[in-house]
N, C-alpha and C positions, 0 to 999 in steps of 0.2 A: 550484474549490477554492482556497484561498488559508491563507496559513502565517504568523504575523508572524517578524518577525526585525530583527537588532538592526540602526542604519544603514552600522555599518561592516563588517557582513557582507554587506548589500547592495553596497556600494563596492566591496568584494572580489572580490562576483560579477561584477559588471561590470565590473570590470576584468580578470578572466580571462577573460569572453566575449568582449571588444575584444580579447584577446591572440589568442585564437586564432580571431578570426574568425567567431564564432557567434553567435546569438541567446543571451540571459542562460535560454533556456525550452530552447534545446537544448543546452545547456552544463550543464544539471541533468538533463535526459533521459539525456546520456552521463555523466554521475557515476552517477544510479539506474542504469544499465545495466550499469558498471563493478563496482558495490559488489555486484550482485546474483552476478556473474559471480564476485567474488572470493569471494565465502560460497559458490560451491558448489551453489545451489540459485535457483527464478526468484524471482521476488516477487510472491507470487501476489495473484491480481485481488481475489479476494472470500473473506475470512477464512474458511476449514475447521475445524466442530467435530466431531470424533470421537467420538462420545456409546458407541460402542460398537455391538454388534450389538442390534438391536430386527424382532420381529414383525409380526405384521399388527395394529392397533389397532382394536378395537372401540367404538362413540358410550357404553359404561359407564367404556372406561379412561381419557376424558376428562373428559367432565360427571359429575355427580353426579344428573343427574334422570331416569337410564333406568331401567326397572322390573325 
C-alpha cells in the first residue's frame, strides 16, 4: 500500500523516526496504534456492513430466470 504526501511531511516523519530511534514504518505503526487506542475502539481490518437481519436466500430472490 502506498499513500502520497506532501515532501515536508515526509521530512517531518523522518525526522521524528531519527528522534526516537525508529524506522519512519514503525514510527507510523505506533501513531495508528496510539490514535486507535485514543478513539476507544481497534481499527478494524476489513470494513463491516450491517445490512441488518436477512433469511435464508432462495436462486428466485436473486436472479430473475427461476420458474
Amino acid at each position: 500500500m502506498s499513500i502520497q504526501i506532501s515532501p515536508e511531511t515526509e521530512t517531518l516523519l523522518a525526522k521524528e523516526a531519527r528522534r526516537q530511534g525508529l524506522s519512519v514504518d514503525a514510527l507510523l505503526q505506533r501513531l495508528i496504534v496510539q490514535f486507535s487506542a485514543g478513539t476507544g475502539r481497534e481499527v478494524p481490518e476489513l470494513p463491516v456492513l450491517h445490512l441488518g437481519p436477512m433469511g435464508p436466500l432462495h436462486r428466485r430472490d436473486i436472479y430473475d430466470d427461476a420458474r
